[in-house]
N, C-alpha and C positions, 0 to 999 in steps of 0.2 A: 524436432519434426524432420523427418525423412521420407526423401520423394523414388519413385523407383529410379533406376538408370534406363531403362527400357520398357513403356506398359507393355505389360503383357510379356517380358520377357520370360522364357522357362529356364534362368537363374534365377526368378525372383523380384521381390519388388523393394526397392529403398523407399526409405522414411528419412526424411528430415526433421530430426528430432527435438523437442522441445519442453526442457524440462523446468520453464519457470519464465515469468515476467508480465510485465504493464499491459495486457490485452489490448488497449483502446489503442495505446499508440503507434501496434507493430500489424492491425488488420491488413492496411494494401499490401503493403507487399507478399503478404501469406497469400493474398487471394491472387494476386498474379501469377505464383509458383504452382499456387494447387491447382489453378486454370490450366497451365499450362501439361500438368503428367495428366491431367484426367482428361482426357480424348474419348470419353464419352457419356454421353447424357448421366449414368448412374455406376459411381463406381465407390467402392470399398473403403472406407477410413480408422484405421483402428486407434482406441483413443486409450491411453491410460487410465484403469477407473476412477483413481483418486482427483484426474482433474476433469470428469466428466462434464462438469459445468463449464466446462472451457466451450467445448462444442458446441451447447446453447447461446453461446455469445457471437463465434464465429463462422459459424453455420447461416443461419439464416442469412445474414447481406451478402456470404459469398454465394449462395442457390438463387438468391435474388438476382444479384447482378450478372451472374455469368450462365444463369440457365443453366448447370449441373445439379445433378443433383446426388447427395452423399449418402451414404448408407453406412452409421456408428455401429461399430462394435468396440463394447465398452470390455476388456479386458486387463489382466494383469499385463506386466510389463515384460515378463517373460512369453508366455503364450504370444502375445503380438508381435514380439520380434520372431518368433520361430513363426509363425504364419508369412510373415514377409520374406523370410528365405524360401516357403514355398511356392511366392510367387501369388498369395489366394488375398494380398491388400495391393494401394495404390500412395498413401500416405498414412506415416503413424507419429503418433503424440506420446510420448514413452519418458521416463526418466532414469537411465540407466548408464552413466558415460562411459564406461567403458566396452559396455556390451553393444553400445549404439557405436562407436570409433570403429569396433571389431568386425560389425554387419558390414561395413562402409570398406573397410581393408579388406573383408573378402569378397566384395564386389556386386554384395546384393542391396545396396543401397547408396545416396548420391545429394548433396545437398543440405546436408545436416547446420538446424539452424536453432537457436535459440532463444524462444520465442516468450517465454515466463519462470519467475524463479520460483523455488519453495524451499524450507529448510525440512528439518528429523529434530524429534525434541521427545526427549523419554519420558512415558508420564506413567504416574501411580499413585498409590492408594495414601490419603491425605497422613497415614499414619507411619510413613514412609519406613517400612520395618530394615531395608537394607540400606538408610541415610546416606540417601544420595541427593537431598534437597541442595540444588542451590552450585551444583556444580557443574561445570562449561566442559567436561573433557569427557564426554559419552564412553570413552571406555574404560574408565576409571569406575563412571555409573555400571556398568551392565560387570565388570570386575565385581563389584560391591554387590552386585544382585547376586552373583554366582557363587562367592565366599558365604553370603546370608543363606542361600538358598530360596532367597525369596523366588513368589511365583512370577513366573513370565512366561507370556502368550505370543507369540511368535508365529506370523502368517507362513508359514512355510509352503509359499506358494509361489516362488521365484519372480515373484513381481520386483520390481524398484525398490521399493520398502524392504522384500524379503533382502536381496541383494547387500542392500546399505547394511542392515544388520549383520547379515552374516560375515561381511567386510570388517567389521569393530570387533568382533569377537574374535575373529583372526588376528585383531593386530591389539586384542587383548591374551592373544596365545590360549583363548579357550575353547573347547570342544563344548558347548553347552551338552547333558543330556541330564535325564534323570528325572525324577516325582517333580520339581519343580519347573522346571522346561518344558512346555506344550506347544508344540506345532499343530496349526489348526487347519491348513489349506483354505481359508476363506479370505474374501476382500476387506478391505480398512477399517470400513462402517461397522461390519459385524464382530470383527476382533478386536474393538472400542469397546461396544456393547459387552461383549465376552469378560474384556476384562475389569470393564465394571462390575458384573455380577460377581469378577471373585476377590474383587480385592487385589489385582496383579497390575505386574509390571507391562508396555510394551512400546515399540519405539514406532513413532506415526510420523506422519508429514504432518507438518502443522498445517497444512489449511484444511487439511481432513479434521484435522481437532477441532479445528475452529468452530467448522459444521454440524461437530457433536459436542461438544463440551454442556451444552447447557443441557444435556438429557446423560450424560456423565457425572459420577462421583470422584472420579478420578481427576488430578491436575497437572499441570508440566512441573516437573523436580528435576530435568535438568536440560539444558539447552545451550547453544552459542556455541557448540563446538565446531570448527568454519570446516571441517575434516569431510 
């Protein structure tokens, strides 16, 4: 989570960023921070989509106790940090550590705090055509997808998720493209659903899986890589 350095400043607004943890146990002090940048009744919160449920938890007692009141925009993790360098949020919820360090080094954000975990676990089709079941080193898996050619669906939406991936494939030396490579520019939910209908590969946050797994054919084939 990242808070602005200045409301209302025209550099922009910082987020103190928060890409994972215990919700119950870490509410006060979020709510004394976010009291503190939002100086007035209604202002701007942009939330990572994949942990949208977060806002339902920490919303309400903080509009309760402190009379603000917030206004969610549920976006990728890209889009909400270039909105905060324009200055048009007040606090964001993002998971992206290098891009969140970098807002913060050029000075459009302040406070950067971490507030809930998640991990990335690549799931696919129970018939696992590029046998990648059961392995902990995610770029050995998305290797193996790329040699097979198996399908994989890829949010190429420079959110969090997009990010992490494209990060593993870099430091699997691969340019993914080609018939089996689709970039879909949608959010987590819908690129779940997607890659259920085809039988493909794609790499998620696991609490977004969590959320869909049971309207899913597809399962986790590989996880635990701490990377």
């Amino acid at each position: 989570m990242l808070f602005p350095d200045s409301v209302g400043s025209t550099k922009g607004n910082p987020h103190e960023v928060a890409p994972t943890c215990s919700i119950g146990h870490r509410i006060t002090p979020w709510h004394l921070r976010l009291g503190h940048y939002l100086d007035h009744p209604s202002r701007h919160y942009h939330q990572h989509r994949e942990i949208g449920s977060a806002g339902g938890v920490l919303l309400p007692p903080f509009e309760r106790d402190s009379g603000y009141r917030v206004h969610v925009i549920a976006v990728g993790t890209g889009k909400a940090l270039r909105l905060t360098r324009e200055g048009d949020v007040y606090v964001v919820l993002v998971h992206a550590r290098a891009d969140e360090d970098k807002l913060i080094a050029d000075g459009y954000g302040v406070h950067r705090r971490d507030v809930m975990y998640n991990d990335f676990v690549v799931i696919g089709p129970k018939s696992d055509p590029a046998g990648i079941r059961g392995l902990e080193d995610a770029v050995a898996a998305l290797s193996k997808i790329e040699t097979t050619a198996s399908l994989f669906v890829s949010r190429g939406d420079e959110s969090g998720t997009h990010k992490k991936e494209q990060a593993l494939w870099q430091q699997a030396k691969i340019t993914p493209a080609g018939p089996w490579y689709r970039e879909v520019g949608q959010g987590m939910g819908k690129i779940l659903l997607m890659a259920g209908e085809l039988d493909a590969y794609t790499l998620t946050d696991h609490g977004t899986w969590l959320a869909y797994r049971d309207r899913s054919p597809l399962e986790v084939l590989a996880e635990g890589d701490e990377r």
